[in-house]
C-alpha positions in Angstrom: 0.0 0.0 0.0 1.1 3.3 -0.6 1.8 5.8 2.1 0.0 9.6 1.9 1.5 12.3 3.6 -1.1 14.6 5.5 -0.4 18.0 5.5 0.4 19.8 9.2 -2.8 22.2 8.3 -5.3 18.9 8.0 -3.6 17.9 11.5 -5.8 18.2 14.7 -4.1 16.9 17.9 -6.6 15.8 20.8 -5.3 16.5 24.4 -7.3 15.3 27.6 -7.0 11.6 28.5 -4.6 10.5 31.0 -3.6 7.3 29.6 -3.1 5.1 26.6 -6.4 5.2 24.3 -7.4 2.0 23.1 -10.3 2.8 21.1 -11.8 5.6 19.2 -15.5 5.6 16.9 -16.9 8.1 14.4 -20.2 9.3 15.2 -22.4 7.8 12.6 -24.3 11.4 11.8 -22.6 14.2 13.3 -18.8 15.6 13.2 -18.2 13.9 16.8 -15.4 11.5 17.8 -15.8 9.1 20.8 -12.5 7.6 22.4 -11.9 5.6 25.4 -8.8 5.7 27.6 -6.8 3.3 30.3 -7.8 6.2 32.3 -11.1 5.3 33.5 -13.1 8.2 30.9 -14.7 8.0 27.4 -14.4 11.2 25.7 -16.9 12.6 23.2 -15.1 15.1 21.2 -16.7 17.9 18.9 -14.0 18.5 16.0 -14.0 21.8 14.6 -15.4 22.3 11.2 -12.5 24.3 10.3 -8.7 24.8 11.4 -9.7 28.0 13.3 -11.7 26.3 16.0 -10.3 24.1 19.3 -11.8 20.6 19.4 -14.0 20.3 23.0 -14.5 16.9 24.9 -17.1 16.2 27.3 -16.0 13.3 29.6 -17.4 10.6 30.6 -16.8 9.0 34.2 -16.0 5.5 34.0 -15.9 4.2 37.7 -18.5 2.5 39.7 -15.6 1.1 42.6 -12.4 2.1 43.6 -10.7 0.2 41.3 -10.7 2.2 37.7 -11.0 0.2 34.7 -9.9 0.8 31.2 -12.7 1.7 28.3 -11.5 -0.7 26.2 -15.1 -0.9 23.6 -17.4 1.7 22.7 -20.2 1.9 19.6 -22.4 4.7 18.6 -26.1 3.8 17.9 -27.1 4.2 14.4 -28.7 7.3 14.7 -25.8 8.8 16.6 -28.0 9.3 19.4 -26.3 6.9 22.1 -23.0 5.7 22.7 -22.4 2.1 24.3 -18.9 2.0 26.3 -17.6 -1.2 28.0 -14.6 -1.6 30.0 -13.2 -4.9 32.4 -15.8 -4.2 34.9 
């Protein structure tokens, strides 16, 4: 396969988690990303729909003990209403 270079303007970096992100899911009807971290949060992001614009996260709380537990699955409903998240709990 051949490789493509993506320009540093088409670039967006994604700051907030705390640890290692195992898994990430495009919204099926909207401009959102869902990812899920080692640290105990899923993250719904809202990309900017230009270059201008800082992408936002709302997190999502992981933890029902003491013990936090890696979001290691998550899946968008089809209408992009509802996002599933699993983790080793």
């Amino acid at each position: 396969a051949d490789s493509v270079d993506v320009p540093d303007s088409q670039v967006t970096f994604l700051r907030g988690h705390q640890g290692e992100v195992f898994i990430c899911s495009w919204c099926p009807t909207s401009n959102l990303l869902a990812s899920g971290s080692g640290d105990a949060t899923a993250r719904i992001w809202r990309l900017p729909s230009s270059s201008n614009g800082e992408p936002r996260s709302v997190v999502l709380q992981h933890t029902n003990s003491a013990d936090n537990k890696d979001v290691t699955t998550l899946d968008w409903h089809p209408d992009g209403n509802l996002l599933a998240t699993g983790s080793y709990d």
